[in-house]
C-alpha positions in Angstrom: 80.5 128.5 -122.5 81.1 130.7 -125.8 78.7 130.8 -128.3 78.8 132.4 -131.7 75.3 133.9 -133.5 75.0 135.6 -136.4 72.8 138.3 -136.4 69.8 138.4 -139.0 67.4 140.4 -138.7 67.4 143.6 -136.2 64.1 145.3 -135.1 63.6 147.9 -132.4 62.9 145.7 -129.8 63.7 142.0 -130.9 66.9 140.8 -133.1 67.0 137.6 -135.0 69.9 135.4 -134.4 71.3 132.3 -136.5 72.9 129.5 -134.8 75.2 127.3 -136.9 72.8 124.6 -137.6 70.2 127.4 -139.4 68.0 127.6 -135.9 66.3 131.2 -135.6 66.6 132.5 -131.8 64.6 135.9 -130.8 66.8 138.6 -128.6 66.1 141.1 -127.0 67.8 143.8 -129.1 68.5 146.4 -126.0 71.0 143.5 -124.5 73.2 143.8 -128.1 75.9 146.7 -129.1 74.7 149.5 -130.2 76.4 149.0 -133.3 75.4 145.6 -134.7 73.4 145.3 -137.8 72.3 142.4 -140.3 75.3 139.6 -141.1 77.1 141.0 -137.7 78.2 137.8 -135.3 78.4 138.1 -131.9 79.9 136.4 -128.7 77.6 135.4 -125.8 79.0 133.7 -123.0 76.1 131.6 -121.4 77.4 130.6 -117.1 75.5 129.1 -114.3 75.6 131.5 -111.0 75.8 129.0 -108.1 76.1 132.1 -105.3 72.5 133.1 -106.4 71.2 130.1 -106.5 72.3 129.4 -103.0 70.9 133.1 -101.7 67.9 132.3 -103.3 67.1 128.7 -101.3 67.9 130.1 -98.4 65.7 133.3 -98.1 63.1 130.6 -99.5 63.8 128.4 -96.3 63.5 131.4 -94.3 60.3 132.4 -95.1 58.6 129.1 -94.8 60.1 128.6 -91.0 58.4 132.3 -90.4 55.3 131.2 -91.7 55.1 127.8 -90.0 56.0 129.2 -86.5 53.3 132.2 -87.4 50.3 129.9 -89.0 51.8 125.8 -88.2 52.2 125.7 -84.0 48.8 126.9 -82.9 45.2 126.7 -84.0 41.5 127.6 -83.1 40.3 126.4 -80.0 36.4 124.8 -79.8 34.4 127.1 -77.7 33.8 125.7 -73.9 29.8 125.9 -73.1 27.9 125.8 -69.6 25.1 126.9 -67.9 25.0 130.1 -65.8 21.6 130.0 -64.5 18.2 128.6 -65.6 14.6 129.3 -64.7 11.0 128.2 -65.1 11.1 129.7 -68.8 14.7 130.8 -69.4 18.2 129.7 -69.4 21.8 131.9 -69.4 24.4 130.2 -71.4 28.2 131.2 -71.3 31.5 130.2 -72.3 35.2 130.9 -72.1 36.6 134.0 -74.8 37.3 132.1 -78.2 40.5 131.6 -79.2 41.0 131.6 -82.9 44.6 131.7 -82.7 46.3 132.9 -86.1 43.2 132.8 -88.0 40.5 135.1 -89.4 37.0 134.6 -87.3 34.2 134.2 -89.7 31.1 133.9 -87.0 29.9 131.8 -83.7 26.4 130.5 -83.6 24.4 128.9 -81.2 22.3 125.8 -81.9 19.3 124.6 -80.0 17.9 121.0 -80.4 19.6 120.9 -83.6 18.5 124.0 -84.8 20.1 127.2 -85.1 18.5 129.4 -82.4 20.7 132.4 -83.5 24.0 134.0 -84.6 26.1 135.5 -81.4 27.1 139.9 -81.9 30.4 140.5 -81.3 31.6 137.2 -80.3 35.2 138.3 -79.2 33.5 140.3 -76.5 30.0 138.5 -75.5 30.7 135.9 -73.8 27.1 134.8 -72.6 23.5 134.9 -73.9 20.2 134.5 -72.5 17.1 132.7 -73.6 14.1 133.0 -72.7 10.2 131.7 -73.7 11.0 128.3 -72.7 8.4 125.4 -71.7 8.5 124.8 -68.0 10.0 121.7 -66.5 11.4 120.9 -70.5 15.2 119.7 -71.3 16.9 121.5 -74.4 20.4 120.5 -75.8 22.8 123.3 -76.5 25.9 123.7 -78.5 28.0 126.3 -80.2 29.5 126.5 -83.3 32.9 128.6 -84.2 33.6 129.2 -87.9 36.9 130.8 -88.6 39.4 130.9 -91.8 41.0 127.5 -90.0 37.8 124.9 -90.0 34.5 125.1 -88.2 34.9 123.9 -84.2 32.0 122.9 -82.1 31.8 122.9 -78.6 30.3 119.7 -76.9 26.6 119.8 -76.6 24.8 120.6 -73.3 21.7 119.6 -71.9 19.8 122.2 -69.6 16.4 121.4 -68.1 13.9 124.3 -66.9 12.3 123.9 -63.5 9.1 123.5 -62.1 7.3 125.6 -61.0 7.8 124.7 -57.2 11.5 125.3 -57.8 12.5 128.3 -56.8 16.8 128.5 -57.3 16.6 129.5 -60.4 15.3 133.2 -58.8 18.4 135.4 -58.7 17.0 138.8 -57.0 18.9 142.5 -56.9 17.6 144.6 -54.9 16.9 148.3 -54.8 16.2 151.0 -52.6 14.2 150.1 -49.7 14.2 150.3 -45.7 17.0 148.6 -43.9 14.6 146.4 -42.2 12.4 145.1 -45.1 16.1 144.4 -46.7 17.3 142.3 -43.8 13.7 140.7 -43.9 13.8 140.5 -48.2 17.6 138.4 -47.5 15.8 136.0 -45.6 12.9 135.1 -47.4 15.5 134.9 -50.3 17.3 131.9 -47.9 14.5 130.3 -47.2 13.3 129.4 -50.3 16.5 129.1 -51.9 16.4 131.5 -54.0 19.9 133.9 -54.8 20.7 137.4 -54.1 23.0 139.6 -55.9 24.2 143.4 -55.6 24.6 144.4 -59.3 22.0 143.8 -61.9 23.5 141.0 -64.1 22.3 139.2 -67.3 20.9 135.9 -64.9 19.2 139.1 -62.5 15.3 137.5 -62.9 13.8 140.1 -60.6 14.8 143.5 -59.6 12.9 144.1 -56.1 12.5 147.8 -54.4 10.0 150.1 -53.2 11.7 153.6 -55.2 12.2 153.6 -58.6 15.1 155.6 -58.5 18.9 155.1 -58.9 21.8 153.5 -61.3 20.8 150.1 -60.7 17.0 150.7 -61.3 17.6 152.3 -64.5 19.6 149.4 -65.6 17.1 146.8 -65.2 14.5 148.5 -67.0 16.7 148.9 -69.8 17.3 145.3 -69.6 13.4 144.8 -69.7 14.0 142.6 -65.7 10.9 143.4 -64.2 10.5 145.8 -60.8 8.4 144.4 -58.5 8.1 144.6 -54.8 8.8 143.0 -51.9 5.4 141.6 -51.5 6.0 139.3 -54.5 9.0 137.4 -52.7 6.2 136.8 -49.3 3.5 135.6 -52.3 6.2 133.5 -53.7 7.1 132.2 -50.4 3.6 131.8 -49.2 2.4 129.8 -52.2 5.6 127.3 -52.5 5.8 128.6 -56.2 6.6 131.1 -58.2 3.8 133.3 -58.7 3.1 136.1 -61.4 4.8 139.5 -61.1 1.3 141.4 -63.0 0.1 142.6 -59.6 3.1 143.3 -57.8 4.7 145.4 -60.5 6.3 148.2 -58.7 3.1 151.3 -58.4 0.4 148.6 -59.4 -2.9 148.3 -57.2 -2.7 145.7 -54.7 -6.1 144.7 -55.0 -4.9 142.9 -58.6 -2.6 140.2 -57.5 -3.6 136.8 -57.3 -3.7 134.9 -54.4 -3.2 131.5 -54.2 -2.8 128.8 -56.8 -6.2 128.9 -58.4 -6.2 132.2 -59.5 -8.3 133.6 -56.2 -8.7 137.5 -55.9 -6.9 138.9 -52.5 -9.7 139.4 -50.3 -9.9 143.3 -50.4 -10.6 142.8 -54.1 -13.1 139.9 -53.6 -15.3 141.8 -51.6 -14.7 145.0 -53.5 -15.9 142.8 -56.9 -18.3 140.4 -55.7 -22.2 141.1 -56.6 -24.8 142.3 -54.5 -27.5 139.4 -54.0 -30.5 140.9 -55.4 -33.6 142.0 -52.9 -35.9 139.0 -52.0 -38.9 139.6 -54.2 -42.5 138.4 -53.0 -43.5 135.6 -54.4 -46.4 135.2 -57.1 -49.9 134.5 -55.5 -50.8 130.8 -55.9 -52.9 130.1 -59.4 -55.8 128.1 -59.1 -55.6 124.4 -60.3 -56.8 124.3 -64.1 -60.4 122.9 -64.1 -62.5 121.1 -66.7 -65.7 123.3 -67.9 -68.4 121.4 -69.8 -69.4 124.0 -72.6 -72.9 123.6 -73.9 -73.9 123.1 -77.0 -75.3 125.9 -79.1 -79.4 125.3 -79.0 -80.9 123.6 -82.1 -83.9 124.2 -83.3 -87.2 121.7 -83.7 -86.4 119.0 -85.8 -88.2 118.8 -89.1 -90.7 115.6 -87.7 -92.0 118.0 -84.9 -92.7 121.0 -87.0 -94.4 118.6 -89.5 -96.5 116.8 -87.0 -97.7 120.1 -85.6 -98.9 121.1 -88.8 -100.8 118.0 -89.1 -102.3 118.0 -85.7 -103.6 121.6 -86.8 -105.1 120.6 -90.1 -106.6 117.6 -88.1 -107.8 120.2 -85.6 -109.3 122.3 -88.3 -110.5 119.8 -90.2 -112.1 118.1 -86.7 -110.9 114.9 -88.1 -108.7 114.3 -84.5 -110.0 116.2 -81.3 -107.5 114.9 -79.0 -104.8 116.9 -77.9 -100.9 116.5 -80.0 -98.3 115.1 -78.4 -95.7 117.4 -76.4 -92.6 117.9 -78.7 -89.6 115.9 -77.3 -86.8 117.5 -75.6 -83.9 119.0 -77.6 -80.6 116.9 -77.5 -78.4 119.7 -75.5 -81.1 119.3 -72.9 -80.9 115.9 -72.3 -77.2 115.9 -72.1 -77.5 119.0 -69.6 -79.8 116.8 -67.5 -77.0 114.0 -67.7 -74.3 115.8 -66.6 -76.0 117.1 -63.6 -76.8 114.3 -62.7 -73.2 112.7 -62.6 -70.5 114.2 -61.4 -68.0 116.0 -64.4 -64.7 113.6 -64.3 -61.4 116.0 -65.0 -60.3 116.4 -68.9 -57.4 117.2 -70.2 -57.0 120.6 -72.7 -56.9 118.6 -76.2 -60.0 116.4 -74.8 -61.8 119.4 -73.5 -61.4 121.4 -77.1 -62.5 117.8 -79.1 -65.5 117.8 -76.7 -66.4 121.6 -77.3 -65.3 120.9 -81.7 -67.8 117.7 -81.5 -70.8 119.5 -79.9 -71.0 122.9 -81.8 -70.3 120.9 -85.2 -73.9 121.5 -87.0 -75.5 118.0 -87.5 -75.9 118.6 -91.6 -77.0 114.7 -92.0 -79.2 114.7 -89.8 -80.7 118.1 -90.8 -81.1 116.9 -94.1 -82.8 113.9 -93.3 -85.2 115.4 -91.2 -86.3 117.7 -93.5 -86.8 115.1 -96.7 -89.1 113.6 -93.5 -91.1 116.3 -92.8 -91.6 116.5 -96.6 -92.4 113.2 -97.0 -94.8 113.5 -93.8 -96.7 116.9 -95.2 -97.6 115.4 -98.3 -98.9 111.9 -96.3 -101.3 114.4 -94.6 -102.2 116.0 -97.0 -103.3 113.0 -98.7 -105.4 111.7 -95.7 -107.2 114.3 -95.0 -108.1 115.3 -99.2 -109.7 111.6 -98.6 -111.3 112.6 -95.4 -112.8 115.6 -97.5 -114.0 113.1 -99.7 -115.6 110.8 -97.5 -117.3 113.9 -96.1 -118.9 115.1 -99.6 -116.2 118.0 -99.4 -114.1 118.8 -102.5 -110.8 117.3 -102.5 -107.3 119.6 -103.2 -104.9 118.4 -106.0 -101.8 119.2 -106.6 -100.0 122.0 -108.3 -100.0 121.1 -112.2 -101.0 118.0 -111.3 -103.7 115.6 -113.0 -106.8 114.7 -111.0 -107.7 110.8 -110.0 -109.6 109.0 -112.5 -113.2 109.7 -110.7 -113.3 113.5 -111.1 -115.1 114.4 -114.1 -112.3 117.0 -115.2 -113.6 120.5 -113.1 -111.5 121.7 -111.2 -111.4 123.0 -107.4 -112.3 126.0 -108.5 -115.5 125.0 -109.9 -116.9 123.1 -107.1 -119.9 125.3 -105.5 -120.3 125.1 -101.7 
């Protein structure tokens, strides 16, 4: 197809062309003559190139047949899980290598219960793990889970259950270097409790067992933290019907520590070693007499005020030889008479608080009665007095009076002192 543009406009890099019907079409100016220039008109033949086209569908074609049976045919492969070995308080997982196929891996984690327990190093060459710090005689559900530029696969989910602690397969022993015969003996306590024995140390090794610490193996398990111990445990084990603990049969540890038997019981060396002296039998205490009930007596009173008085009076009537008989005897004091009591019947037992009320009730001073006494005596002293000023009287005797008192109505207003004997 011909087609004829006039040329309007030329720049250094674009050209304006003019079609017939006044449209404005931008060139490239490097594709015209050399020589064109404004009002020029030029000649472009415009063809379709069917051999191209055709090269270019069928590289196309090509490449998406490479790509298909590259990328298209295979894909990743969901990891396969099982369990190696398991234990009291661990389990070994492994599965097959991972297959990705054409795709990029991204990661491979493993999930516990749900959860993610952790992310697996290196998955294209670890093909097993081990976990430990499990609950005894406890089922767990484990699955994996392969991320990769494909999808995300999981692997089906397994359910692994720890074992008691009378269940002893789960043991897998290597052992070390020891005598021929303990080795021969170590294989067969090893059957008989069904425990397993293997030559290398492996990832599901639970106990490395020898009486050197020495060689390639050795060295390998305590790198792998597996714990040395010695034949002794495998007899305690056996001897027990469980597993026991490995603290006293660690590999140059004291024998005396380990445990024997399934209360926690000392071995008998160590028992005798750690049990107490029983003290020295001590003389007893010499027997203390039985507590007895003492009768305290009473701190002595003196005369009441009615005896002192009357013995005053009896000696004025003496003197004044008003009364010649002889006075009464005073009467006995009151701690006296309650002495006399007691003799005579016998003390009954008291207890400590009735005791000390006894004892607080007879030293109390009698104030009362004290008092009342003495406003008697008073009373009595001036009743004698009176009497015998009348006896004087009756006599032909001068009479006493009173201090800065007034005389009776028949003196004649002298005074005692007056009065001439």
């Amino acid at each position: 197809m011909l087609v004829s543009l006039t040329v309007g406009k030329v720049d250094a890099g674009v050209a304006v062309l003019l079609t017939e019907d006044k449209r404005l079409i931008e060139f490239p100016s490097i594709l015209l003559p050399p020589d064109i220039s404004s009002g020029s008109i030029v000649d472009i033949t415009v063809a379709r190139n069917h051999a191209a086209e055709n090269a270019a569908a069928s590289a196309f074609h090509s490449l998406q047949s490479t790509i298909f049976r590259t990328f298209g045919q295979r894909s990743p492969t969901a990891p396969v899980l099982r369990c190696r070995n398991a234990t009291q308080t661990s389990v070994v997982l492994e599965w097959d290598p991972i297959d990705i196929a054409t795709a990029s891996l991204r990661g491979l984690a493993l999930y516990r219960n749900g959860n993610k327990a952790g992310t697996i190093p290196n998955p294209r060459e670890v093909h097993s793990t081990k976990l430990s710090g499990l609950a005894v005689d406890t089922e767990y559900t484990f699955h994996l889970v392969l991320r990769t530029s494909a999808g995300t696969y999981s692997s089906e989910k397994l359910k692994v259950k720890t074992h008691k602690m009378t269940d002893l397969s789960g043991i897998t022993i290597t052992p070390g270097h020891m005598p021929a015969a303990l080795r021969e003996s170590l294989q067969k306590t090893v059957e008989k409790i069904g425990a397993k024995l293997v030559d290398t140390v492996r990832i599901d090794t639970t106990h490395f067992v020898c009486t050197e610490g020495r060689g390639v193996a050795w060295e390998k398990a305590v790198e792998n933290n597996i714990p040395v111990v010695v034949p002794d445990w495998i007899k305690g084990c056996e001897r027990e019907g469980r597993i026991v603990g490995v603290r006293g049969y660690y590999l140059g540890v004291d024998p005396r520590t380990r445990q024997v038997g399934g209360m926690g019981v000392q071995s008998p060396q160590l028992h005798q070693q750690q049990q107490p002296r029983s003290p020295p039998p001590q003389p007893s205490p010499p027997p203390q007499p039985s507590p007895t009930t003492q009768v305290t007596p009473p701190t002595p009173e003196r005369a009441s005020a009615a005896g002192r008085g009357g013995s005053r009076s009896e000696s004025r009537h003496n003197e004044d030889g008003a009364d010649d008989q002889p006075p009464p005897p005073p009467p006995k004091p009151k701690f006296e008479q309650e002495n006399e009591k007691v003799a005579s019947e016998a003390p009954e037992p008291k207890s400590v608080a009735d005791e000390q009320k006894v004892r607080t009730t007879d030293l109390k001073p009698p104030s009362q009665s004290v008092e009342t006494e003495d406003e008697d005596e008073s009373e009595e002293e001036e009743g004698t007095r009176e009497g015998n000023g009348e006896k004087a009287l009756e006599a032909g005797l001068p009479g006493r009076t009173k201090k800065g008192g007034s005389g009776s109505p028949e003196d004649d207003g002298a005074s005692f002192h007056d009065v001439s004997l």
